[in-house]
N, C-alpha and C positions, 0 to 999 in steps of 0.2 A: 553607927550601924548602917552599912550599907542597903541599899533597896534590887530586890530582883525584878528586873526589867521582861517582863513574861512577851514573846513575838505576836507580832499583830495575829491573827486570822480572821480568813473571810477577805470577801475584797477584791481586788482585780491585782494581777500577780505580773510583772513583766512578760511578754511573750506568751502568754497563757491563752487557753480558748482559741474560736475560730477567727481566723485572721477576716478584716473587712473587705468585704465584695468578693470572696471567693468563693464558688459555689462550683461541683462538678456539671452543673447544668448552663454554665456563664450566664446566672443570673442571681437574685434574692431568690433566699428561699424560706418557707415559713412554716412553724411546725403546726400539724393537722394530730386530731385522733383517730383514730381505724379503730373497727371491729378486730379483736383478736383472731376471729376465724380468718380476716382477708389480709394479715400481716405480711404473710409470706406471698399472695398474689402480688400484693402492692411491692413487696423490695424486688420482684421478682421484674413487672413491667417497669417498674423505673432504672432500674438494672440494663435490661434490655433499652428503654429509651436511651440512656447514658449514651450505648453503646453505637444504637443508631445514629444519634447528633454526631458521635464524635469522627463516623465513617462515610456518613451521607445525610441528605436530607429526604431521606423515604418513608418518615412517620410524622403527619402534621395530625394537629387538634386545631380543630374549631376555634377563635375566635370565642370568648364567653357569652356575648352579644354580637353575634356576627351583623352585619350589612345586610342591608336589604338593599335588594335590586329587582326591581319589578319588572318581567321582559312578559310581553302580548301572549296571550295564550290564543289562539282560534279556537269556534266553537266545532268546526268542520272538520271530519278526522281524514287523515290522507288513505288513501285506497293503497295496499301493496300491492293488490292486483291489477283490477280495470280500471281504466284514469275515471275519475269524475269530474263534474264540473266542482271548481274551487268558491267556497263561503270564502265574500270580503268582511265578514263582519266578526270580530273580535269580542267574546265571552268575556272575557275579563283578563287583569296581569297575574302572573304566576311569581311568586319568589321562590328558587331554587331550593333557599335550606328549606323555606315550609316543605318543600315536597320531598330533598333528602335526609333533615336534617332532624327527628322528632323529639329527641329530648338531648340539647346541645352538651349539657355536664355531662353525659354518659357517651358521648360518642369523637369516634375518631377516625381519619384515613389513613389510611396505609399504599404505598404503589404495590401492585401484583410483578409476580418474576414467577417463568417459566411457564409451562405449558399444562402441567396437571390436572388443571379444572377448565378446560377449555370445554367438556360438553357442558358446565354450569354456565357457560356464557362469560369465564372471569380469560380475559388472553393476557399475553404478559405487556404490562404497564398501564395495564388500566389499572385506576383510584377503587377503590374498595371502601367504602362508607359500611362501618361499623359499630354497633353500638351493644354497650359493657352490661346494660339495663336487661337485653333479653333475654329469654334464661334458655340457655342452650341445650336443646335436648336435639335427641335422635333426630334425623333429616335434613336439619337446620346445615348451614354453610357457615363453619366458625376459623376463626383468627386464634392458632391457639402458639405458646410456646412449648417446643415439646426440646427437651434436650438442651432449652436454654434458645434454640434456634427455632423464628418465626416461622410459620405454615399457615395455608388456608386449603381447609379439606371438609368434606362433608362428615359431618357427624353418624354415625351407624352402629350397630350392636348385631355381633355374632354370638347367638346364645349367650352366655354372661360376658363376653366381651366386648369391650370398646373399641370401635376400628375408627380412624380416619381416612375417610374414604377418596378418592381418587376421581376427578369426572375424566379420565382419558387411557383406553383403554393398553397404550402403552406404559403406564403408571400401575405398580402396586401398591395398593393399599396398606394402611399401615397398622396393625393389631397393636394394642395399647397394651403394653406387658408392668407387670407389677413394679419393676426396676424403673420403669421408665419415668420423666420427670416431667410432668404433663399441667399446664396451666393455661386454661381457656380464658381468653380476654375478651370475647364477647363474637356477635354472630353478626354477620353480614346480610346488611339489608340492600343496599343497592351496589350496581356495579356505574363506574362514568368506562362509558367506551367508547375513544375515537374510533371513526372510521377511515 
C-alpha cells in the first residue's frame, strides 16, 4: 500500500515576499496602523514624498529629536526706524526648533517656488515650516495637494465654496470644484526667509 505524500504549506517559498532592504523610500520600512478616515491622506503624502525624493530634495522632516543649539537672544529689540542706543546684556539662549518647531511628529518643511504668496511674506525658496496637527480652517496658510501636485495658498470660502486663495494680485485664485482632488497636509506656521 502506497502512502500519499500531501505538499508542504505555509512557510517561506523561493523567491516569495519582499525582497531584503528594498524599499521605494531606500530605506526600512515598518508597518504602522492609521485611522481609516486618514488612509487615503496618508497613501496620498507618501505618494507624493516617493515622488519628491526621487526628483529632488525639497521635502525634509524634522529629525524626531532634533538638536539643540542654543544661540544668544538680546533683551534689546532693534528699532526699524530711529537707531537706538544698543542693550549689551543678553536675556537668555533661544533654541530655533523651540521657537519653530512646536510639536516635532506633526511637522515638516517644504522649499516655496514661485511667486503666488508673496503678499503672505512666503517668496520663492524660502523654507516653509509646517505642521499636519493644526486644523486648517478658513484664513490659515495651507500646504495642500491638489491634483496630486503640491501648493501653498490661503485658505478662503466663497459662499459654499472653497477657494485657495492667492497673496499676489497677478495670481488667480483657485475655487475648489467637486471633481477636484484636494488633500490638505497641514498649515503653515512660519516662514525662514533669507535676505
Amino acid at each position: 500500500m502506497s502512502e500519499t505524500v500531501k505538499p508542504k504549506r505555509g512557510g517561506s517559498r523561493p523567491g516569495a515576499g519582499r525582497k531584503k532592504g528594498s524599499s521605494a523610500y531606500g530605506e526600512t520600512t515598518k508597518a504602522i496602523r492609521v485611522p481609516e478616515s486618514m488612509v487615503s491622506e496618508v497613501k496620498a503624502m507618501l505618494s507624493h514624498r516617493k515622488q519628491l525624493f526621487e526628483n529632488s530634495s525639497t521635502l525634509s522632516v524634522p529629525l524626531a529629536e532634533p538638536s539643540h543649539i542654543e544661540v544668544p537672544l538680546f533683551s534689546g529689540k532693534v528699532a526699524a526706524g530711529f537707531p537706538s542706543p544698543a542693550d549689551d546684556y543678553i536675556e537668555k539662549t533661544l533654541d530655533l526648533n523651540d521657537l519653530l518647531v512646536q510639536k516635532p511628529a506633526a511637522t515638516f518643511f517644504v522649499r516655496a517656488e514661485g511667486e503666488s504668496m508673496l503678499g503672505a511674506g512666503i517668496h520663492p525658496n524660502d523654507i516653509l515650516v509646517v505642521d499636519r496637527s493644526i486644523e486648517a480652517v478658513v484664513g490659515k496658510v495651507v500646504i495642500c495637494a491638489l491634483n496630486g501636485e503640491l501648493t501653498v495658498k490661503r485658505l478662503k470660502s466663497i459662499g459654499k465654496e472653497i477657494v485657495l486663495g492667492a497673496e499676489n494680485p497677478a495670481y488667480q485664485d483657485i475655487t475648489v470644484q467637486e471633481e477636484v482632488d484636494l488633500v490638505i497636509w497641514g498649515v503653515v506656521t512660519n516662514v525662514i526667509h533669507s535676505l
